[in-house]
C-alpha positions in Angstrom: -2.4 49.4 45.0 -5.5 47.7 46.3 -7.6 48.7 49.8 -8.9 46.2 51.9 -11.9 46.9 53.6 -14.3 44.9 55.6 -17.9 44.2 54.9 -18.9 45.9 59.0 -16.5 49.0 57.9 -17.9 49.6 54.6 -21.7 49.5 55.3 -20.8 51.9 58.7 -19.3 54.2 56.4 -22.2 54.2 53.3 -25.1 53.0 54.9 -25.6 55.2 58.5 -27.8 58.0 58.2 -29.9 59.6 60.4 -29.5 60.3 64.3 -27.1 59.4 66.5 -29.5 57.2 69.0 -28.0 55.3 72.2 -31.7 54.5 73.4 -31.8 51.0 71.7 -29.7 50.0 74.6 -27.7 48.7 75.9 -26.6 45.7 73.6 -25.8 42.2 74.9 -22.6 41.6 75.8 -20.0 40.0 73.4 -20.5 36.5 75.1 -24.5 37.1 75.2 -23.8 37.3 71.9 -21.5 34.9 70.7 -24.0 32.6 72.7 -26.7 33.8 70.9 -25.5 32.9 67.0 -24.2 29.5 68.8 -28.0 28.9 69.9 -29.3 30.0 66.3 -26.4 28.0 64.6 -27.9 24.7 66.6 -31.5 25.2 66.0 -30.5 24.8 62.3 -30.2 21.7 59.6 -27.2 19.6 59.4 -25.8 21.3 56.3 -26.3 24.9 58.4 -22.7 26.5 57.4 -21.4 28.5 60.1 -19.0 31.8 59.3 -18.3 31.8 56.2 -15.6 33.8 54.7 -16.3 36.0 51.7 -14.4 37.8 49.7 -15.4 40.2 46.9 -13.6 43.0 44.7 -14.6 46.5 42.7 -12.2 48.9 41.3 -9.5 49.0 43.7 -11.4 47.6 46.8 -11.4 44.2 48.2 -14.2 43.8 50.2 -14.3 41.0 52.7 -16.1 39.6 55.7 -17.8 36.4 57.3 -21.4 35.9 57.2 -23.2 34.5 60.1 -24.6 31.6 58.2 -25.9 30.0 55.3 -28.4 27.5 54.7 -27.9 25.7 51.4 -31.4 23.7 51.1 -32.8 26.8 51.6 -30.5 29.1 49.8 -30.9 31.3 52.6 -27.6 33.8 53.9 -28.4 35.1 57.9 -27.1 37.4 59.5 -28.0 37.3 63.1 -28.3 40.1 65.5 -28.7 39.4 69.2 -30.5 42.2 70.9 -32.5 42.5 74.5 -35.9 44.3 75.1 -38.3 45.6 72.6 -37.4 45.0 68.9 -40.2 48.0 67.9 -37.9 50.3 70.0 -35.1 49.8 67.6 -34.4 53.0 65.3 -34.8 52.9 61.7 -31.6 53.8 60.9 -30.5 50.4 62.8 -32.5 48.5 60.6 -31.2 50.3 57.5 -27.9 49.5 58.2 -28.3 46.0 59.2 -30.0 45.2 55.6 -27.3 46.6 54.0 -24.5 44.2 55.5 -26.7 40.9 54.8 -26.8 42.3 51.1 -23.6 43.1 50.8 -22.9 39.3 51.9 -25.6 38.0 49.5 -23.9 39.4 46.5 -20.8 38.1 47.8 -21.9 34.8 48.3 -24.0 34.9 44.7 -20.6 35.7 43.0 -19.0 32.8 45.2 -21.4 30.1 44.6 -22.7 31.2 40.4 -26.3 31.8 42.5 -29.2 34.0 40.1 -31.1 34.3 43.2 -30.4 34.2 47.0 -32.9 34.8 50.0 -31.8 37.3 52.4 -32.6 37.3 56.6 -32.2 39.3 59.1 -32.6 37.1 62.3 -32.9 38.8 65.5 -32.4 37.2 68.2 -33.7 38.1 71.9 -31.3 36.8 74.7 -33.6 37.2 77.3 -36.6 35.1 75.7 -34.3 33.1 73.3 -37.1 33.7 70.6 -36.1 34.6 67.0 -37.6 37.0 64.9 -36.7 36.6 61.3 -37.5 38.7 58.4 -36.4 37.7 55.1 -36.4 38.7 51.3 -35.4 36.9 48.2 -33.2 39.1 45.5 -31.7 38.4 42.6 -28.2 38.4 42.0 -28.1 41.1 39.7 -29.8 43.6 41.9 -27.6 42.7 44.9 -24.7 43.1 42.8 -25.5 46.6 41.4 -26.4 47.8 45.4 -22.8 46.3 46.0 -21.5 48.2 43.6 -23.3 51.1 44.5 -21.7 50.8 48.4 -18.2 50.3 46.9 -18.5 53.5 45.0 -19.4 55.2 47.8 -16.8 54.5 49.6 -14.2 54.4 46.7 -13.7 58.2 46.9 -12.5 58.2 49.8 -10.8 54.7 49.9 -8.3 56.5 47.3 -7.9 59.5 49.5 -6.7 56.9 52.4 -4.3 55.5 50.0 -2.7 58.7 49.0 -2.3 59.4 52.5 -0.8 56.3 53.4 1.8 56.2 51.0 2.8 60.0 51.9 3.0 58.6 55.1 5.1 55.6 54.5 7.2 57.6 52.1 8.0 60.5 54.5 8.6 57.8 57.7 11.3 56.5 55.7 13.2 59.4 55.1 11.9 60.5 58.5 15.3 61.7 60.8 15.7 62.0 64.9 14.0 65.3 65.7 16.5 66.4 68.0 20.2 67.1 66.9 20.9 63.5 68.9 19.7 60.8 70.9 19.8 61.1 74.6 22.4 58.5 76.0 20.3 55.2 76.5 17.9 56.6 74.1 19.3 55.2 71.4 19.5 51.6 72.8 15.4 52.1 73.6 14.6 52.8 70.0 16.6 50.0 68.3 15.1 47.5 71.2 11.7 49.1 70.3 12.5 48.6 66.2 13.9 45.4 66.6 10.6 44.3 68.5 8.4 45.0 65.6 10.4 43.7 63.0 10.0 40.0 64.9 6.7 40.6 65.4 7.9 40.0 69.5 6.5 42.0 73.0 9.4 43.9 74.0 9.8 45.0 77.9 11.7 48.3 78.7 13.3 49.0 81.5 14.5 52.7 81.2 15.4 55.7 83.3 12.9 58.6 83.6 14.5 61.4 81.9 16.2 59.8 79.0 13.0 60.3 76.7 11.2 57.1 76.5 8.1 58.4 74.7 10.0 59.8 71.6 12.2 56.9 72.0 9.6 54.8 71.5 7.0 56.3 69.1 10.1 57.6 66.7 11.1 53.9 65.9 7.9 52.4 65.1 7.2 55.4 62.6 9.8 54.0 60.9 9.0 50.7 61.3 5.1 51.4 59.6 6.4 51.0 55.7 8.7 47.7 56.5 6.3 46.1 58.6 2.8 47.2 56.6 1.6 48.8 59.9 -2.4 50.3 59.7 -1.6 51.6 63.3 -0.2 52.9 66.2 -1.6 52.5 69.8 -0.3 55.0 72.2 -1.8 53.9 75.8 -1.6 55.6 78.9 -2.6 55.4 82.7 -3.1 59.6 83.2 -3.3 62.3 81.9 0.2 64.0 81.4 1.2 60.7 79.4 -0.9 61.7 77.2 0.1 65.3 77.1 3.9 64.0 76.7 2.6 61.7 73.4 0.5 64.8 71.8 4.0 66.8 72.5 6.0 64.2 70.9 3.6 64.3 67.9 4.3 67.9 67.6 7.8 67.7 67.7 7.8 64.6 64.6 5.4 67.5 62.4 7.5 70.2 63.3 10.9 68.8 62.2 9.2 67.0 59.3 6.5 67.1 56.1 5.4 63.6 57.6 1.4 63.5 57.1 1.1 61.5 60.3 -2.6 62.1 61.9 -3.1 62.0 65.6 -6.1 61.5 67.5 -6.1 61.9 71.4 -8.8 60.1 72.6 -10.3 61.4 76.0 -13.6 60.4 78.2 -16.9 60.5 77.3 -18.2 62.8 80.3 -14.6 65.0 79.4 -15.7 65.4 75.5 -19.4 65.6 76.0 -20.6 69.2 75.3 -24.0 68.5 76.9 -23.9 66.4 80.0 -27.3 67.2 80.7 -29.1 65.6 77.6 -29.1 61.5 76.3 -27.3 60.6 73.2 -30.5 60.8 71.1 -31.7 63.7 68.5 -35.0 64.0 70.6 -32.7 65.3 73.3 -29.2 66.4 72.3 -28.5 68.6 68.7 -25.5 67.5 68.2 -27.0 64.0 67.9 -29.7 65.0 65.7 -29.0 64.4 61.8 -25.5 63.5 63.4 -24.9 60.5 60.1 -26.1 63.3 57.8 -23.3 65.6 59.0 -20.6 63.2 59.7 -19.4 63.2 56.1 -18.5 66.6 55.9 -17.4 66.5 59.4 -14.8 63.4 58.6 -13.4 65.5 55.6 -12.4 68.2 57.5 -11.1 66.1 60.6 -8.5 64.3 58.1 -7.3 67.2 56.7 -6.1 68.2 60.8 -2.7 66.4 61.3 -3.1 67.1 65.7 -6.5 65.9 66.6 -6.2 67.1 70.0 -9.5 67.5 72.1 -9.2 71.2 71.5 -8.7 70.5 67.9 -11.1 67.9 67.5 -13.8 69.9 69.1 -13.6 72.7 67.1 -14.6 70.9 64.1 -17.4 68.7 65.6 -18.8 71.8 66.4 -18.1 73.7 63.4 -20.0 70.7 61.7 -22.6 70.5 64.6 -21.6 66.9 65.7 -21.0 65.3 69.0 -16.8 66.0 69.5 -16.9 62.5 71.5 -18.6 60.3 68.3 -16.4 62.3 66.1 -13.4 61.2 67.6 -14.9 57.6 67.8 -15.0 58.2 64.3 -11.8 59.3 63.7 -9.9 56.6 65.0 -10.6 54.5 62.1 -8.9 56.8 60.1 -5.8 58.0 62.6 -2.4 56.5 62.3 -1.1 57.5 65.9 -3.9 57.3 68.5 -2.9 58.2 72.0 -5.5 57.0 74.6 -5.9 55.8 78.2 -5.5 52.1 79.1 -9.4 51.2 78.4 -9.4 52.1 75.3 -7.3 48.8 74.7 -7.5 46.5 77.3 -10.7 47.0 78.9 -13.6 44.9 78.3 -15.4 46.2 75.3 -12.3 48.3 74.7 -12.7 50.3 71.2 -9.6 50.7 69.9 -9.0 46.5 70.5 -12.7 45.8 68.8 -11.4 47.9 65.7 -8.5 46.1 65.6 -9.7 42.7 65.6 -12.5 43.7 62.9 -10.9 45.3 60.1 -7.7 43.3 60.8 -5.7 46.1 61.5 -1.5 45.1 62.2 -1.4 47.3 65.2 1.7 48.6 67.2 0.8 49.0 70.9 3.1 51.0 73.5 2.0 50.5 76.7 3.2 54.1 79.1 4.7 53.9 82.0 3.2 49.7 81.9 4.2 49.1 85.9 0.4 51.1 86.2 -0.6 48.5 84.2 -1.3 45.9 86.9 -3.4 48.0 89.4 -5.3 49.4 86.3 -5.9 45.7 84.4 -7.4 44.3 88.0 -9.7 47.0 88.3 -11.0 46.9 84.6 -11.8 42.9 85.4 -13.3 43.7 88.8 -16.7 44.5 90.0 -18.8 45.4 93.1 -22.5 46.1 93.9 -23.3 48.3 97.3 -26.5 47.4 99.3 -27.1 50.8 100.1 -27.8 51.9 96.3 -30.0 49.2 95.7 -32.1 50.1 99.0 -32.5 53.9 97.7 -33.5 52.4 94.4 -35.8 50.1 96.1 -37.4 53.2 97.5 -38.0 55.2 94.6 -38.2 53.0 91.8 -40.8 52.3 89.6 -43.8 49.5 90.1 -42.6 47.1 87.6 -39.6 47.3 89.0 -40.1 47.0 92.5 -40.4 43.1 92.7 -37.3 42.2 91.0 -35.5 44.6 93.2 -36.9 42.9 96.4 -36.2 39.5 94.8 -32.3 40.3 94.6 -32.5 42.3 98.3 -33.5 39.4 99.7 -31.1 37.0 97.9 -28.4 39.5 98.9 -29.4 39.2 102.8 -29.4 35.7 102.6 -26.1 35.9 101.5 -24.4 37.5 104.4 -26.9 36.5 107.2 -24.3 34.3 108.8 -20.9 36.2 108.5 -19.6 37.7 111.3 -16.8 39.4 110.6 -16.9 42.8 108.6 -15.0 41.1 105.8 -15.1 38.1 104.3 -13.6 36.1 101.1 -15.2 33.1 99.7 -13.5 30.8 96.7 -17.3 30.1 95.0 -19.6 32.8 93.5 -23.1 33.3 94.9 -24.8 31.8 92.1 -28.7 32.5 93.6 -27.7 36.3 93.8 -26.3 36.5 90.1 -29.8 34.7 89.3 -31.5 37.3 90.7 -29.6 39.2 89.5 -30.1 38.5 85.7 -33.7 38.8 86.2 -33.3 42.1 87.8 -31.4 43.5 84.6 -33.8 42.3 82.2 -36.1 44.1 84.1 -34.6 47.1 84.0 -33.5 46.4 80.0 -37.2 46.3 79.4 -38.1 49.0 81.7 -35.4 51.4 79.4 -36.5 50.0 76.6 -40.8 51.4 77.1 -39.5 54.8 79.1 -36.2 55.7 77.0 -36.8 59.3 79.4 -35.6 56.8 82.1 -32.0 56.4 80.7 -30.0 58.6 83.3 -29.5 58.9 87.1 -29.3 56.2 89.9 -31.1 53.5 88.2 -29.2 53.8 84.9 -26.1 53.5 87.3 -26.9 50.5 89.4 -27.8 48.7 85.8 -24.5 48.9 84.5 -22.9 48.4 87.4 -25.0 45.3 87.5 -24.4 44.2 84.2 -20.5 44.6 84.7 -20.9 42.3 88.2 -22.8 39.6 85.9 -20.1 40.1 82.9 -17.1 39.6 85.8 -19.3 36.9 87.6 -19.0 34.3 84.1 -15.4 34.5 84.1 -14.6 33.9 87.8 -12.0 31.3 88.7 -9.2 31.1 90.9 -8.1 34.5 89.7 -10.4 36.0 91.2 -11.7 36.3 95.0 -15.2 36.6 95.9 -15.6 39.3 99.3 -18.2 40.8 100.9 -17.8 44.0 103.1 -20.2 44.0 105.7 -21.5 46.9 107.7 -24.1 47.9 110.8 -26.7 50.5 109.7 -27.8 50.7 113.7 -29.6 48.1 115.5 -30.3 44.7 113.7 -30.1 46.3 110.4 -26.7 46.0 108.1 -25.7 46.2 104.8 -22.9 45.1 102.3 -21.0 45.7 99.3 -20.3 42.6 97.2 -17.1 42.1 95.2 -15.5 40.3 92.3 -12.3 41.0 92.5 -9.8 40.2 89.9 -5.8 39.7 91.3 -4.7 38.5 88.1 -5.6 40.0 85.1 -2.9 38.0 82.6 -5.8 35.5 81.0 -7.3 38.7 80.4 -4.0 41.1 79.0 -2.1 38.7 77.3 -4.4 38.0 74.0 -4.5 41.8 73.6 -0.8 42.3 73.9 -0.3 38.9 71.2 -2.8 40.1 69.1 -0.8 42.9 68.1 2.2 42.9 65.4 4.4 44.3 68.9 3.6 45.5 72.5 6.0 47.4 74.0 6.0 48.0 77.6 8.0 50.7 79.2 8.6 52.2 82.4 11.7 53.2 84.4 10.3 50.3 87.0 9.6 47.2 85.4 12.0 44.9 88.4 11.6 42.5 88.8 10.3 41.2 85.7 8.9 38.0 86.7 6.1 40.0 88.5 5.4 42.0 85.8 5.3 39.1 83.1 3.4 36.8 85.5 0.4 39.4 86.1 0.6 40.9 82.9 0.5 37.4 81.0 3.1 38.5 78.7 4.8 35.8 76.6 7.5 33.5 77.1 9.5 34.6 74.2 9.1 38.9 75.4 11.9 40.3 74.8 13.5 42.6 77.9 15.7 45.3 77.6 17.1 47.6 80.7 18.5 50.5 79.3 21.6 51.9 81.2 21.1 55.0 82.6 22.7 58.1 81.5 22.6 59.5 84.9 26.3 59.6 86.6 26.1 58.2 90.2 27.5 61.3 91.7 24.4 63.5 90.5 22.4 61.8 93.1 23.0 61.0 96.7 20.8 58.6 98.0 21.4 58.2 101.5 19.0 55.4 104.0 18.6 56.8 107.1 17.7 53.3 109.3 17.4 55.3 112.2 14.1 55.6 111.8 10.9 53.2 111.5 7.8 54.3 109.6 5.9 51.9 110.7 2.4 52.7 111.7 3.0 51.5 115.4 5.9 54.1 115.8 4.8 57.0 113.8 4.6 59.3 116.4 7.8 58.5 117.5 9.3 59.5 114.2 7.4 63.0 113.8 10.3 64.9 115.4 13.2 62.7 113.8 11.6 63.6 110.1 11.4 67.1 110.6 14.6 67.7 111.5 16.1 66.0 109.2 14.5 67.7 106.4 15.0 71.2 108.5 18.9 70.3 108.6 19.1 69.7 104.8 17.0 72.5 103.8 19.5 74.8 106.2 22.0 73.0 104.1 21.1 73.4 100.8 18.1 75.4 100.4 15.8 75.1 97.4 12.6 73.1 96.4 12.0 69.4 97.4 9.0 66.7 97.5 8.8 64.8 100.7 6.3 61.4 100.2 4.2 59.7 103.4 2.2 56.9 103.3 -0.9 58.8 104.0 -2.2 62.5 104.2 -2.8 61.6 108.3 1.2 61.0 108.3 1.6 64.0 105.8 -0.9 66.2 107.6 1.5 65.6 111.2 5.0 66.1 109.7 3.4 69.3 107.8 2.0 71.0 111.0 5.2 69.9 113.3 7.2 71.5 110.8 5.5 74.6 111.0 5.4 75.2 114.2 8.9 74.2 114.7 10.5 75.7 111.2 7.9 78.5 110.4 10.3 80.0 108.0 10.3 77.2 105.4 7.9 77.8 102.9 5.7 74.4 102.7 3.0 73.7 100.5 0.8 70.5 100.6 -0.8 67.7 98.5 -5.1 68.0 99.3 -7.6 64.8 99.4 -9.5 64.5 95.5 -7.4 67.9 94.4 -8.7 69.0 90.3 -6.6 69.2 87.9 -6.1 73.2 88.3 -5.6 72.8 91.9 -2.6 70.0 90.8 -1.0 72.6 88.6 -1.3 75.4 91.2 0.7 73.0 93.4 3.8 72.3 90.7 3.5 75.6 90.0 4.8 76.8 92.9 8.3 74.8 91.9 9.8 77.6 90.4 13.7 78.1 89.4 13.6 80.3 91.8 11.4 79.4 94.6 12.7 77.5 98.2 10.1 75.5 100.1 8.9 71.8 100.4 6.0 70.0 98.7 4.9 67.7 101.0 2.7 64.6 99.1 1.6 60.9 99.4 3.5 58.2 97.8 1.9 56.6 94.6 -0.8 59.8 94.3 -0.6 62.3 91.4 2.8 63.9 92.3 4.9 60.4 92.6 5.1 59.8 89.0 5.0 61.4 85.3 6.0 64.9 86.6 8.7 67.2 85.9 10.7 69.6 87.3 14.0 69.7 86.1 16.5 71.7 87.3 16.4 73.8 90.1 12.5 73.5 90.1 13.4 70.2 92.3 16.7 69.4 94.1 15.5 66.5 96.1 13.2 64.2 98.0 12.3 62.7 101.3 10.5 59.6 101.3 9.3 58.7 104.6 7.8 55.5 103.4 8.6 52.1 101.5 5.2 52.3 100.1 4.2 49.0 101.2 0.2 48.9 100.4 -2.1 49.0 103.1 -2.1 46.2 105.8 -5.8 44.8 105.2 -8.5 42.2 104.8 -8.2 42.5 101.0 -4.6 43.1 100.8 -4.4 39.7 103.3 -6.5 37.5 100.8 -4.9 38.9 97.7 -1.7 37.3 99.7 -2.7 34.0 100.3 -4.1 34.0 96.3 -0.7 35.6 95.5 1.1 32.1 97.5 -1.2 29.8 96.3 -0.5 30.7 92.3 3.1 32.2 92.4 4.6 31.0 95.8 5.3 34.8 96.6 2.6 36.0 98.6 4.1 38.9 100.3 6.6 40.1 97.7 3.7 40.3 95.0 1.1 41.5 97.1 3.5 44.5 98.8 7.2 44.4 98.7 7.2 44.9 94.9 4.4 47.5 94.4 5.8 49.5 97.4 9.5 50.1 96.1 8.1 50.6 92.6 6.5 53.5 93.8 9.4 54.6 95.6 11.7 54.7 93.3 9.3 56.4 90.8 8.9 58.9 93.3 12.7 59.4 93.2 12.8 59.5 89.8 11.0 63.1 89.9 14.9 64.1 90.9 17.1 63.8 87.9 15.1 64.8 84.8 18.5 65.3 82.4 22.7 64.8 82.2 23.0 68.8 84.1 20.7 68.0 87.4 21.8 66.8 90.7 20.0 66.4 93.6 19.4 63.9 97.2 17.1 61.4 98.2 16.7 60.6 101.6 15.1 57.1 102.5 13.5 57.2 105.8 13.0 53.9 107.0 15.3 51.1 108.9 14.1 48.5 106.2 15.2 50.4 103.3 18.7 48.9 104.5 17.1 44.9 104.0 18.8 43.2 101.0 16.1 42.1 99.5 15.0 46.3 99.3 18.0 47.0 98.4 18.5 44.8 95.2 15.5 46.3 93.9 16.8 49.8 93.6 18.3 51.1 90.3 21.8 50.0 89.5 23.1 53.3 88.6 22.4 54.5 92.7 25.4 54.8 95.1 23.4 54.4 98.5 24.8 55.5 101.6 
């Protein structure tokens, strides 16, 4: 059995050493630097070759890779780094580690071509100023090959350690059996949809209940799928937290009803792993960054010996090591075979766990939680604004060198919106004299970070990246996007704005993630209809869909539509009374705990108060604006098996979705919404872009997003086969067939 590693992988892993040290930052984006080796690439002879694959082999390791370059008249192999601000700045350790790839390649490319001697550069190349620096050695074969070999043995320890684990792995998944004495009904249907998925190498879409079990229904059947289909990993992505929470649980269920080796990392934030928020990421300021490649050896050992890598777990051993818990887990998932993560981690821009992927060739199985989140969450990954405001302050306080290139942009930015006179505004071009101004205002500040490292925190740190992300979003703007500016009075003459890139389809964007994968699978008990999901999302034509019948009984739930009354902003205060009395005459009827969902915590805040003064001896209890995560528990909390009262919360917040109360904790809901998303300038113009592309401007823009949320929301009623419960639907246009036939089958509605 052989282990494939690439050249990137195998120098991180014998080469770092030193302090962890973020100041030699940040790097150039990944299409500053592709456009950097082009511009290198072009400045070179005819016979310049461009990428080229090597391949080399020691013991049981095939090492492989592509060098940037080689110049045979010259018998010189580059590798080219692209870098902004002061090369001096850069750390040793950087440097160390770069020379060690380009002579890894030279000994590959001596053993390729029957080569004695081969010059070696290191060409680093400033995107700012386009100049090159190059430093450059000549070696001879032999000494390249015996600090080749050197690496390989390095890393061969623990390449055989990866393979013994792997083939435990494989060999328990195999024999690995359901963890519960049976599937759910429906949940068996899920996991052959989900095996059958990644044994055709296809994207699968899941339409299933909540309640049935979808994340052991999914993660169960790609654990056996890892031996048949070779998989290096498993992507478990989520939109909040208590996806995750349900994943780690699964985890612990598979380990607890098996030997199965399987490890699992949680990912989590970098301010939420970060044991010293007060200090940079450099050993002059933090320990746990000091001598951090010194300690990370050890550090790894232990980690892989840990089958949950939970944050709790994880932290405990970077700090038993005395390493960064956040780095370590960076760490770790290179060397995880279940990671469970947010969103980001794949899809965002310089996502981490998709970089991985792509670099050490990984076959990847991605499941995608509760994927209808995936839209909002995609658009706001590819989306970026600037606010006036910021810039002023920084304008105020920033330092000399600085000062001018901040003016420069200010006064770009004013000429911008000198003429508009309405508070909002869309436009189908970008301002191309701002983002000028604004590239020179970044390099600035690159430069400025790059002489006062001490600089690297607060407002200014902030406004750069958010600067940088505007500049990233502004090259790939087209008619997915819209261009807006918000416009506000400051008093007088003065005003100021907030500028916007805003992404409405994020599909260009999705869908190479989701086919660069062996299988995606999305899932979600609302993925109708599926053209709106597969047309934002980008999914393929040849996805597979699957909605899983539900094992719910229609007489467990009683939906009833009560058209008598209208939600609708304009006659809210008519329906104040009408809502309260209704939920007073069910709670009369059948007392116990329910949710009742309003469009806003002004609506919520009325019905709440009315209901008090009229019914003051229901308990109630109430979502807050920007509650913490202990202040979210204390509120399910007080659903007890034994507890009466009504939870009063906004549709589509933290309590609509991926709770649950099963059982008498919740008996039913009151939705006195369809969730339709605000009526606004934005809203308006992601419309029209909506009808221009798709022909469905108002059904994509709100009809579909609002009754997804409902009927999530309504989900939180039947969590197994023994609950039974009501939903009331407050509003007359619940009763419109075109609502309607986008409720779940399995619902009697009266």
């Amino acid at each position: 059995m052989s282990y494939s590693v690439a050249v990137r992988a195998l120098c991180e892993f014998t080469a770092k050493v030193g302090d962890l040290d973020l100041r030699f930052t940040p790097s150039p984006s990944a299409q500053e630097g592709i456009v950097g080796h082009r511009t290198v690439a072009s400045r070179r002879s005819a016979h310049y070759q461009n990428e080229v694959a090597l391949e080399g082999e020691y013991q049981q390791l095939k090492v492989r890779g592509r060098a940037d370059g080689y110049d045979p008249d010259a018998n010189r192999l580059e590798e080219v780094k692209t870098y902004r601000g002061d090369l001096d700045a850069q750390p040793a350790n950087h440097r160390q580690l770069h020379w060690a790839q380009v002579k890894v390649y030279g000994w590959l490319m001596c053993q390729k071509l029957g080569l004695t001697e081969i010059d070696l550069a290191l060409v680093y190349f400033d995107i700012v100023g386009e100049g090159e620096t190059l430093l450059d050695q000549r070696f001879q074969a032999s000494e390249l090959e015996g600090f080749f070999n050197q690496q390989c043995a390095l890393f061969l320890g623990w390449a055989r350690q990866e393979m013994q684990h792997r083939e435990a792995c494989n060999t328990a998944a195999q024999t690995l059996g359901f963890p519960h004495a049976d599937f759910r009904p429906g949940q068996r249907a899920l996991a052959e949809s989900v095996y059958k998925a990644v044994s055709t190498g296809r994207c699968l879409m899941a339409q299933a209940p909540t309640g049935i079990g979808k994340t052991i229904g999914t993660i169960f059947p790609l654990l056996k799928a890892v031996a048949p289909q070779q998989l290096d990993k498993v992507f478990f992505l989520t939109a909040k937290t208590p996806g995750r929470k349900l994943a780690l649980d699964a985890a612990k269920v598979l380990h607890a009803s098996s030997d199965l080796p399987l490890r699992v990392l949680e990912l989590v934030a970098r301010d939420k792993a970060c044991e010293h928020l007060d200090k940079a990421c450099h050993g002059d300021s933090c320990p746990l960054a000091k001598g951090f490649y010194d300690r990370l050896p050890a550090a790894r050992i232990a980690a892989s010996k840990v089958r949950l890598l939970d944050q709790r777990n994880l932290r405990d051993v970077a700090l038993a090591h005395g390493v960064c818990p956040y780095y370590l887990s960076q760490e770790m998932a290179r060397w995880a075979d279940l990671v469970v993560a947010d969103y980001n981690y794949y899809f965002d821009f310089g996502a981490m766990l998709f970089g991985l992927a792509q670099l050490n060739q990984w076959r990847a199985a991605v499941l995608v939680d509760e994927a209808h989140n995936l839209v909002e969450r995609a658009r706001s990954m590819y989306s970026a604004s600037l606010d006036q405001y910021s810039l002023k302050t920084l304008r105020d306080t920033a330092p000399e060198p600085l000062k001018k290139p901040l003016q420069r942009l200010n006064r770009e930015w004013n000429a911008l919106h000198k003429d508009q006179l309405a508070p909002y505004q869309a436009y189908t071009v970008r301002p191309d004299k701002l983002l000028q101004a604004l590239s020179l205002c970044t390099s600035a500040l690159g430069d400025y970070f790059n002489d006062h490292p001490e600089a690297l925190s607060g407002d200014l740190q902030a406004f750069y990246f958010e600067a940088l992300q505007f500049a990233k979003v502004a090259e790939l703007f087209n008619e997915h996007f819209i261009f807006d500016i918000s416009k506000r009075q400051l008093g007088g003459k003065r005003s100021s704005s907030t500028l916007c890139l805003r992404n409405v389809v994020p599909a260009e964007f999705i869908r190479p993630r989701l086919t660069a994968a062996r299988s995606s699978v999305l899932f979600s008990a609302t993925l109708s209809p599926r053209h709106y999901y597969a047309d934002l999302l980008g999914l393929p034509t040849d996805t597979a869909w699957v909605d899983v019948e539900s094992p719910f009984k229609a007489e467990q739930l009683q939906v009833r539509i009560v058209d008598a009354i209208s939600t609708r902003f304009v006659h809210r205060q008519a329906s104040l009374a009408p809502i309260v009395e209704l939920i007073a005459r069910q709670f009369a009827l059948q007392p116990g705990n329910y949710l009742a969902f309003f469009s806003s915590f002004d609506y919520l805040q009325q019905v709440a108060q009315l209901l008090a003064e009229t019914h003051p001896q229901i308990p109630l209890w109430h979502q807050s604006r920007g509650m913490a995560e202990a202040e979210r528990q204390g509120f399910l909390d007080q659903f007890t098996e034994h507890s009466q009262g009504i939870g009063f919360a906004v549709l589509g917040g933290a309590f609509g979705e991926g709770i649950d109360l099963p059982g008498a904790r919740l008996i039913g809901a009151f939705i006195a919404t369809l969730g339709l998303p605000q009526l606004n300038p934005v809203n308006e113009q992601i419309k029209l872009r909506m009808a221009a592309i798709f022909g469905a401007g108002y059904d994509y823009t709100y009809l579909y997003p609002g009754v997804q949320k409902v009927v999530q929301a309504a989900g939180r009623v039947i969590r197994s086969q023994h609950d039974r419960g009501v939903v009331m639907l407050m509003d007359d246009r619940f009763g419109e067939a075109r609502v309607r036939q986008l409720l779940p089958r399995w619902w009697v509605v009266t």
